[in-house]
C-alpha positions as CSV (number, residue, x, y, z in Angstrom):
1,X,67.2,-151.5,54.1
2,X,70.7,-150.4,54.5
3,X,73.5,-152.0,52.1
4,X,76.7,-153.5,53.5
5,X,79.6,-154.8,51.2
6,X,80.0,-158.9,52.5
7,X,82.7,-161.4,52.6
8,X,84.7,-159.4,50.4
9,X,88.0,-160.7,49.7
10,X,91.5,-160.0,48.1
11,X,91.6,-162.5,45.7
12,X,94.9,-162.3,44.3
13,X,97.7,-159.7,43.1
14,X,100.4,-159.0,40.2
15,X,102.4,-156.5,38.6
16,X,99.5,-154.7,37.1
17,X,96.5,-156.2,38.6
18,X,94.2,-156.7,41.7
19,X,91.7,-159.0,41.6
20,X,88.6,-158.6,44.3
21,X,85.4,-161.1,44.9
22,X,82.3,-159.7,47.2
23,X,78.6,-158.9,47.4
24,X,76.7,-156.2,48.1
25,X,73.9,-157.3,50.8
26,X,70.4,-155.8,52.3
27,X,69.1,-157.8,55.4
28,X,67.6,-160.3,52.8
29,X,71.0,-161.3,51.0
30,X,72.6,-160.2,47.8
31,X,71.1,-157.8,45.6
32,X,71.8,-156.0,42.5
33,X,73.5,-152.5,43.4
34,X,75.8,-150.4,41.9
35,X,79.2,-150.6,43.7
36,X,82.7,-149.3,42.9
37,X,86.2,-149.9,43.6
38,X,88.9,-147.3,44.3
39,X,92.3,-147.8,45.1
40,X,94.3,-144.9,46.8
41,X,91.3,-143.0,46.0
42,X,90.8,-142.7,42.9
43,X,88.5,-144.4,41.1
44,X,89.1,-147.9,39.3
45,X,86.0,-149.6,38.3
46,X,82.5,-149.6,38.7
47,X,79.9,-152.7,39.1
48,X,76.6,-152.2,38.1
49,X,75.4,-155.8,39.7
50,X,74.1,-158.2,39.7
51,X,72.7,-159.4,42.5
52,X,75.3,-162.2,43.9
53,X,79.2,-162.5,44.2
54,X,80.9,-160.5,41.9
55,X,84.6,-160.4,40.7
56,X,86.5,-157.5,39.6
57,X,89.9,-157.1,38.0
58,X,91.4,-153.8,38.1
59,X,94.2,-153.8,35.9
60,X,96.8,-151.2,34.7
61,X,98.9,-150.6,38.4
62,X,101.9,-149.8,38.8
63,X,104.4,-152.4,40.0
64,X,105.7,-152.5,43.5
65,X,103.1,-150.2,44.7
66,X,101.0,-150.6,47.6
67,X,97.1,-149.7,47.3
68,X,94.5,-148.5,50.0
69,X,91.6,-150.2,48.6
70,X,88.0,-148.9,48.9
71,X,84.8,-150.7,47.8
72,X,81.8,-148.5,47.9
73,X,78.1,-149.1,47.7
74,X,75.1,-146.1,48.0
75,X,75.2,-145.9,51.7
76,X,77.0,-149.2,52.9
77,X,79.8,-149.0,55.7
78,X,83.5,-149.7,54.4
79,X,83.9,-153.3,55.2
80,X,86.8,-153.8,58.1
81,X,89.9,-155.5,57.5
82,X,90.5,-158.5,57.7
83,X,92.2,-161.9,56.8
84,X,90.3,-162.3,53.7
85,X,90.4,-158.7,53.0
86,X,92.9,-156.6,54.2
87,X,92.2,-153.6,53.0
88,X,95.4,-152.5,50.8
89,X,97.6,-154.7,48.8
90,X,101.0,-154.4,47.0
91,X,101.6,-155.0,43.6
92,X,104.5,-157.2,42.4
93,X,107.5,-156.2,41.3
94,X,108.0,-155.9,37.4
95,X,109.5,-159.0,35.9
96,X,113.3,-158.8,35.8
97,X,113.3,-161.0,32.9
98,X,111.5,-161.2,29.5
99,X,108.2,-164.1,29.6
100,X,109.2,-167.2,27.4
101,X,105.6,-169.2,28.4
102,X,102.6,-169.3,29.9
103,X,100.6,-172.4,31.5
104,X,97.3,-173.3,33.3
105,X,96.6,-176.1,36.1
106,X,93.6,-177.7,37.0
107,X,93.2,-180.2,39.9
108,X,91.1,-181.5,41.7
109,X,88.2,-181.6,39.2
110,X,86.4,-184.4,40.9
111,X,84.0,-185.0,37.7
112,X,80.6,-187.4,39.0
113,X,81.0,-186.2,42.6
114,X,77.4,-186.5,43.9
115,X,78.0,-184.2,46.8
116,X,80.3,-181.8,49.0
117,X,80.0,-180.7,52.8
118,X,78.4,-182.6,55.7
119,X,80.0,-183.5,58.5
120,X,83.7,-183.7,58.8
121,X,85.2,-186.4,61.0
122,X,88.6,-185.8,63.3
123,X,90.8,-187.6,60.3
124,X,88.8,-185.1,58.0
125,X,87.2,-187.9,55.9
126,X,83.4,-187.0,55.6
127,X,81.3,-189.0,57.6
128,X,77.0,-189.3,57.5
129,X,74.7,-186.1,57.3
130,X,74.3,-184.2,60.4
131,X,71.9,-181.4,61.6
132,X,73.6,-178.0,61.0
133,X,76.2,-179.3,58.2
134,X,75.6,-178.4,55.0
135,X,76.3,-180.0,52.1
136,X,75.6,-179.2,47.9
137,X,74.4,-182.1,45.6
138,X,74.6,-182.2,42.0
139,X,71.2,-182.8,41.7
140,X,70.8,-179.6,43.4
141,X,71.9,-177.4,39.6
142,X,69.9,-178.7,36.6
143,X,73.6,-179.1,35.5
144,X,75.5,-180.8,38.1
145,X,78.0,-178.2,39.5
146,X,81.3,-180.2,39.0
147,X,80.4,-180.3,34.7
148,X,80.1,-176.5,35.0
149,X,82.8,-175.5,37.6
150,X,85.2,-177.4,35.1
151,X,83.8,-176.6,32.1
152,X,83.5,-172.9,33.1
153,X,87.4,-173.0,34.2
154,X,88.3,-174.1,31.0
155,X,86.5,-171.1,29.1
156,X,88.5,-168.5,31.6
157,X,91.4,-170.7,30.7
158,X,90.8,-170.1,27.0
159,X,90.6,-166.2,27.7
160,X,94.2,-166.1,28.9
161,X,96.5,-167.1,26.1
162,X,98.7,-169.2,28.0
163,X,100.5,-172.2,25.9
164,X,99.4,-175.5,27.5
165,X,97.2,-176.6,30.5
166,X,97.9,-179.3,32.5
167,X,95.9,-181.3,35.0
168,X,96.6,-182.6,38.2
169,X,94.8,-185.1,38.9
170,X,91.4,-186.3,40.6
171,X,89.6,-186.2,37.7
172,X,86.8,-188.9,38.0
173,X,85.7,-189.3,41.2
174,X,85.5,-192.6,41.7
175,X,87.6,-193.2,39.0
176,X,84.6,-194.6,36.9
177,X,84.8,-195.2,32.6
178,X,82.0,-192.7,32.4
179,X,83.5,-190.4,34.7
180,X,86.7,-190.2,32.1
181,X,84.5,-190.1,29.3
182,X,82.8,-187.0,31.0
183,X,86.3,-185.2,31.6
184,X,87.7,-185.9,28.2
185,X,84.5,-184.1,26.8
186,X,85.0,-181.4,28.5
187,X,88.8,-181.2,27.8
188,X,87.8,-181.4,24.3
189,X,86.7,-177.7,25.2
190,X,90.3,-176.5,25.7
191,X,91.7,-173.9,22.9
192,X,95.3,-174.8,23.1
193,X,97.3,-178.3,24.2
194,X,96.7,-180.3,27.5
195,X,98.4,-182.8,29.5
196,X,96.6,-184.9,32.6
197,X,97.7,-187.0,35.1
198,X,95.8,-189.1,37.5
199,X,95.1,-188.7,41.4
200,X,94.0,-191.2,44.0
201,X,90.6,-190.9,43.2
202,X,91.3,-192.0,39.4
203,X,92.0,-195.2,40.6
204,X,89.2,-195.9,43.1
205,X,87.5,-197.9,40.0
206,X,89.8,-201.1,41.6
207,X,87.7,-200.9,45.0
208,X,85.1,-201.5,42.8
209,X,86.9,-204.7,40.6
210,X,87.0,-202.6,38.0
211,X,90.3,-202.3,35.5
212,X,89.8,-198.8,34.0
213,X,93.0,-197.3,32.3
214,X,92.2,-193.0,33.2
215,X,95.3,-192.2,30.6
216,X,93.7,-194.5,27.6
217,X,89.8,-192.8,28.0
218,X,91.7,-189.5,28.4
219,X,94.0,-190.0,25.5
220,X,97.1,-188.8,27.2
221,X,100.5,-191.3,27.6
222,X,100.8,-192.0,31.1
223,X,103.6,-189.9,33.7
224,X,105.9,-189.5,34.5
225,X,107.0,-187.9,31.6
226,X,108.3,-184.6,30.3
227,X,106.8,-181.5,28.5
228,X,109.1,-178.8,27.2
229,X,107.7,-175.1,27.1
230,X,109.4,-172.1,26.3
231,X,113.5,-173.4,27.2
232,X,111.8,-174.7,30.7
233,X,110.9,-178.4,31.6
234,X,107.7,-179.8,33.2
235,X,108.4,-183.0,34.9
236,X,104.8,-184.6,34.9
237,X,105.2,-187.2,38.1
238,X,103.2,-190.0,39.2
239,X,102.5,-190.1,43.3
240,X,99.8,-192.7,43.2
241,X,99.4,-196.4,45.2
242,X,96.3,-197.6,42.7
243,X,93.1,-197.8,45.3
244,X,95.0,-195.7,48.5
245,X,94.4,-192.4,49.2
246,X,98.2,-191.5,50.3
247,X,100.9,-191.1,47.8
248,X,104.1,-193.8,47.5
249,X,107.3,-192.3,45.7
250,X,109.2,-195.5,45.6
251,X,112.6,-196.5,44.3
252,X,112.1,-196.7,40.6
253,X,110.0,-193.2,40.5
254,X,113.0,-191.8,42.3
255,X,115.9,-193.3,40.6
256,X,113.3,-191.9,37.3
257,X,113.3,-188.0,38.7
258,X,116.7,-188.1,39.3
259,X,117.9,-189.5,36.3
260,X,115.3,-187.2,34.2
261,X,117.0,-184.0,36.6
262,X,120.5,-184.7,35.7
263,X,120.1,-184.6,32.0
264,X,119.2,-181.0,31.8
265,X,120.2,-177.8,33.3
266,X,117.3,-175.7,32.2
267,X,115.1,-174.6,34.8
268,X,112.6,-177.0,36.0
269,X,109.1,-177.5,37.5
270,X,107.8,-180.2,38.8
271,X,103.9,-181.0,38.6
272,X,102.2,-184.0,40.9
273,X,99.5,-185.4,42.6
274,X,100.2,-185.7,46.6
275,X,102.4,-183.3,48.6
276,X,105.6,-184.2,50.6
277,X,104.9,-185.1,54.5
278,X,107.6,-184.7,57.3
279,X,107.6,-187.1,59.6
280,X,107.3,-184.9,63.0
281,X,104.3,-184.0,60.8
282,X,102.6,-187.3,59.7
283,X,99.2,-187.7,61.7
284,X,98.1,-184.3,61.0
285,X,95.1,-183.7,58.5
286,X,95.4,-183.7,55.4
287,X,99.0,-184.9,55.6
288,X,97.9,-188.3,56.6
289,X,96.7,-188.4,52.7
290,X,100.3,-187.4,51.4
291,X,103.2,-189.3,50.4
292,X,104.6,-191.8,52.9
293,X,107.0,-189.7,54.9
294,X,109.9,-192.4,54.3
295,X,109.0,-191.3,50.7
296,X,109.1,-187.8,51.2
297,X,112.1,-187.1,52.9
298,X,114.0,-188.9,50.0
299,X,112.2,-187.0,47.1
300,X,113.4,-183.6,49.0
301,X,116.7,-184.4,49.1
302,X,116.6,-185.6,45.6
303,X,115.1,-182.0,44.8
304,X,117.6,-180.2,47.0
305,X,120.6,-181.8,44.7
306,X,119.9,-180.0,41.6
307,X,119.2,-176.0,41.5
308,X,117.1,-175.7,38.2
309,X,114.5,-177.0,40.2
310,X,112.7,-174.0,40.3
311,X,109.5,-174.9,42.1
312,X,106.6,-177.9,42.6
313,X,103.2,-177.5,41.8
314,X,100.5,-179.8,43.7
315,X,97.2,-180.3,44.1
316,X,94.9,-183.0,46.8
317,X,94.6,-180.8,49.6
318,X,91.9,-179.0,47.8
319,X,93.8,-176.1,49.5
320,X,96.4,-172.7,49.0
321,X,99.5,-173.2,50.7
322,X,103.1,-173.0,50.2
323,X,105.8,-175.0,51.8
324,X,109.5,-175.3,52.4
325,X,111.6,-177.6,53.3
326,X,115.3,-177.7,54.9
327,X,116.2,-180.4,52.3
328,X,115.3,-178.6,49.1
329,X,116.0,-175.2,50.8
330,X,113.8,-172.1,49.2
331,X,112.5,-174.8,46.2
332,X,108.4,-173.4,47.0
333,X,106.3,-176.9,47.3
334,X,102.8,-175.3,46.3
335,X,99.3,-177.0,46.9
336,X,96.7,-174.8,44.8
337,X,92.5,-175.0,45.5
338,X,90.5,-177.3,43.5
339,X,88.5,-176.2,40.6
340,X,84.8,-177.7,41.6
341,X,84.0,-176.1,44.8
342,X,85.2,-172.9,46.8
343,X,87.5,-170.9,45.8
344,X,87.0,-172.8,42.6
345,X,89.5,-172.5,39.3
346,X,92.8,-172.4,38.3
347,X,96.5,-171.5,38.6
348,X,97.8,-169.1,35.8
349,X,101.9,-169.4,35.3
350,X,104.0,-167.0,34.0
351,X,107.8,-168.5,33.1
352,X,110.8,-166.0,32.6
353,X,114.4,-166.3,30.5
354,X,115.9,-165.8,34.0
355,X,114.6,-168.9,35.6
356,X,111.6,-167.2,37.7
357,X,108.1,-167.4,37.6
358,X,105.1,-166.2,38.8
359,X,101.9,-167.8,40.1
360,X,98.4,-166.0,40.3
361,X,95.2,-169.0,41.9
362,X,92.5,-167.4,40.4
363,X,88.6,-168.2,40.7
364,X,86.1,-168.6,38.0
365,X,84.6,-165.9,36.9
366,X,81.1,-167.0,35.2
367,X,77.9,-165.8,37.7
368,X,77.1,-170.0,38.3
369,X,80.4,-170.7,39.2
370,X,80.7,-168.0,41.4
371,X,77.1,-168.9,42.9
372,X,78.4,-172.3,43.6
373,X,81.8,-171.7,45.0
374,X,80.5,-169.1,47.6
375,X,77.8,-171.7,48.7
376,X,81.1,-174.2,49.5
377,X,82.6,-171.1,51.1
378,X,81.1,-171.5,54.7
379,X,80.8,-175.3,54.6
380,X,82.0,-177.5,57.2
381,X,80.6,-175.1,59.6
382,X,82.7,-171.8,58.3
383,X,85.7,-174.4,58.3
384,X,86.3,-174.6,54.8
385,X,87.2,-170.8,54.0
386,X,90.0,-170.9,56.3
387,X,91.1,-173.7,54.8
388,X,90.6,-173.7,51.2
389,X,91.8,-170.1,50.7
390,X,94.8,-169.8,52.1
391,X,97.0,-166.6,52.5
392,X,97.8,-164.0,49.6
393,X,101.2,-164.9,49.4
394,X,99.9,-168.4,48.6
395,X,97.9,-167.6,46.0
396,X,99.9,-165.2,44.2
397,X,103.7,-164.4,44.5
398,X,106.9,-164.3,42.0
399,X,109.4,-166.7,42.6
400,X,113.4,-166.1,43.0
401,X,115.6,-166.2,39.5
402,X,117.9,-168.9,38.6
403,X,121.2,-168.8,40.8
404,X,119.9,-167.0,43.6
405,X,118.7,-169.9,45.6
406,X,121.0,-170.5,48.8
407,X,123.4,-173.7,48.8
């Protein structure tokens, strides 16, 4: 049967690097066939299997360079281009500054989820099974697949050196003791510090009458607080209104963040739960989940007052986008993927002496995980990749230096 190379996709880009995800089908699905990547012709790496989604970094490019890329198989057609795969990419420029830090997020982690998929309703909440909408249990995986997607994560996480990980929150699904107790196991896993905060789903324990405290089974001090890395500050932020699913950034958290921002001048992130809603923009998906626009608008201004503010890191929307708003003028607002389903990992942060950074979303790399994420892939009827990816500028990009951002 003839071989094609499937869903293959530009994951994500830097100075040096590429990273590609894809399979190499017969009529009957994956198999395990040689297949080879070159870039402007020549050749960069070869893959002898297996049969399945595979992921390939090709690393030692030269910055600023755009790339033809080429993945063969014995007899397969080149794959077209397209919005997953475009079919060259451009490396980032080299860093203008020398690297002081490095970090890791995780959100989204969702551990005791029983399921994912099925039918989506027009607010986008899930609603009951429905012929033709598939959905993954964790029964499905003699491991359930949101202990391994995280777990896995955390071992790619290991492999990349970087100073401290931090969570994002949605850690226990239903924000059950167990749940916690689950997560803090598998933090236990992590090879340098980490720091957690909760999402809206770490409090859905008080639906249930339940008084669980997420930071106490965790063992972490509750946000919003601060973590200092490399001359840079990480404001950790709390967005939550315990037992909602939108966020609430009230008086007190704001008179906190700005306070906290007017004490320092060193450049800045800012790491939360829920992402900023306009109002013009407030009944859309998944923004009807954000902070209360009242809310939002206030925060943004509060951002927009104090340049070392250098971006904001998000997570919720289980989703790769990147956001600006008039108030905070080129500040990036960044929602990153989750790290139990599709694309499924993590965000890998590089921090510079001149006040830039860089982000690169990447996906895990062990064969389960990548099983699992590219059966979420085409749920919600194909929805979901669309979604859930994003655009390569979302997913990888350098951000300006200090003093370069407009008044």
């Amino acid at each position: 049967m003839p071989l094609c190379i499937a869903s293959p996709e530009l994951v994500g880009v830097t100075e040096s690097s590429l990273t590609l995800a894809f399979s190499v089908d017969d009529a009957s699905g994956p198999v395990d066939s040689t297949a080879s990547v070159r870039l402007n012709g020549e050749l960069r790496v070869r893959s002898e299997g297996p049969a399945g989604t595979r992921l390939l970094r090709v690393d030692g490019l030269e910055p600023n360079t755009e790339y033809a890329i080429e993945i063969q198989a014995p007899g397969a057609p080149a794959p077209e281009p397209d919005a997953f795969f475009p079919g060259t990419a451009r490396t980032l420029s080299a860093p203008r500054g020398r690297q002081v830090a490095s970090f890791a997020t995780l959100n989204d982690l969702h551990f005791g989820e029983p399921s994912f998929g099925g039918f989506l309703e027009p607010d986008g909440e899930r609603g009951e099974d429905r012929p033709g909408w598939g959905a993954v249990c964790a029964e499905d995986t003699d491991v359930p697949y949101w202990r391994f997607m995280n777990e896995d994560a955390i071992a790619d996480i290991n492999g990349t050196g970087v100073d401290c990980s931090i969570i994002k929150g949605d850690i226990a699904d239903r924000g059950l003791p167990e749940q916690f107790e689950s997560a803090a196991r598998a933090f236990s896993g992590f090879s340098m510090p980490h720091h957690a905060f909760l999402g809206n789903h770490d409090y859905y324990g008080l639906n249930e009458g339940l008084e669980v405290d997420g930071y106490a089974l965790l063992g972490q001090p509750p946000a919003p607080r601060i973590v200092d890395l490399g001359g840079w500050r990480l404001l950790l932020l709390e967005t939550m209104e315990p037992g909602e699913h939108h966020g609430v950034f009230g008086d007190d958290r704001l008179a906190w963040l700005d306070g906290t921002l007017g004490q320092s001048d060193a450049p800045t992130l800012l790491l939360m739960h829920h992402h900023p809603v306009p109002p013009e923009h407030a009944d859309r998906f998944p923004n009807t989940i954000g902070i209360r626009p009242e809310h939002s608008m206030r925060m943004i201004d509060v951002v927009g007052g104090y340049p070392q503010v250098r971006g904001v890191l998000i997570g919720h929307t289980h989703r790769n986008v990147v956001r600006r708003y008039p108030g905070s003028g080129r500040v990036p607002w960044i929602e990153v993927h989750c790290s139990k389903d599709y694309p499924g990992g993590f965000a890998h942060y590089r921090l510079f002496e001149d006040g830039s950074f860089r982000q690169e979303a990447r996906r895990t790399s062990s064969p389960r995980a990548l099983a699992h994420s590219t059966r979420c892939r085409d749920l919600f009827q194909g929805g979901y990749r669309h979604f859930a990816c994003g655009r390569l500028e979302a997913r990888s990009f350098e951000s300006e230096a200090a003093g370069t951002r407009p008044a």
